[in-house]
C-alpha positions in Angstrom: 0.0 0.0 0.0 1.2 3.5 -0.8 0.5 6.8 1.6 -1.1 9.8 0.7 -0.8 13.3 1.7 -2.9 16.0 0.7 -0.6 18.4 -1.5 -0.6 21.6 0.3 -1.1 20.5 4.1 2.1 21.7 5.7 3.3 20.4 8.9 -0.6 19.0 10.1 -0.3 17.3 6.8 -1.9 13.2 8.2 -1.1 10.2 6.2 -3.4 8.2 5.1 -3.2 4.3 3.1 -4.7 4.7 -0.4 -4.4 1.7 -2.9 -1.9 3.4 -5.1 1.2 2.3 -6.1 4.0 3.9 -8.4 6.6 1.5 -10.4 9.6 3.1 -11.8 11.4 0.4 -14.2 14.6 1.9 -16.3 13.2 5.3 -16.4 14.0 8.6 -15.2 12.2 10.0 -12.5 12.2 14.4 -12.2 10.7 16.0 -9.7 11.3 19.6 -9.7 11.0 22.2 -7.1 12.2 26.0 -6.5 14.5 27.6 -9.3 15.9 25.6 -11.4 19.9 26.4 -13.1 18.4 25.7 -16.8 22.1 24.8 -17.8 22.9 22.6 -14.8 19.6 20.5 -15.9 20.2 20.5 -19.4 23.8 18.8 -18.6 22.6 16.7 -16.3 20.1 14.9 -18.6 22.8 15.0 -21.4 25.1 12.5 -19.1 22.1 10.1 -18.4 21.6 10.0 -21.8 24.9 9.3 -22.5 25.1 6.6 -19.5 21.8 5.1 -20.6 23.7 4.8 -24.3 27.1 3.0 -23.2 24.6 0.7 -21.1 22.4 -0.2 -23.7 25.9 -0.4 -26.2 27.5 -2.6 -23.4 24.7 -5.2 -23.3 24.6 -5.9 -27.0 28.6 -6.5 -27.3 
């Protein structure tokens, strides 16, 4: 079971069981928040990207 908190509840914020249920499988996962460096994203996703490719390159040889 997952937990749920109302977005926007602060420090009161009560968990509560729901029936939901996330499943990350070879993906990227962003979550965002505050200002966000553009460049320092845009690099950052450029060496995944490059990482995902040698993986992918390294498990056909």
């Amino acid at each position: 079971m997952g937990m749920f908190v109302k977005p926007g509840s602060g420090s009161n914020a009560r968990e509560r069981e729901c029936g939901c249920c996330i499943e990350v499988e070879d993906s990227l996962v962003l979550i965002l928040c505050g200002e966000i460096d553009v460049d320092n994203l845009r690099e950052a996703l450029n060496a995944y990207v490059k990482a995902k490719n040698n993986a992918k390159a390294d498990a056909v040889e």
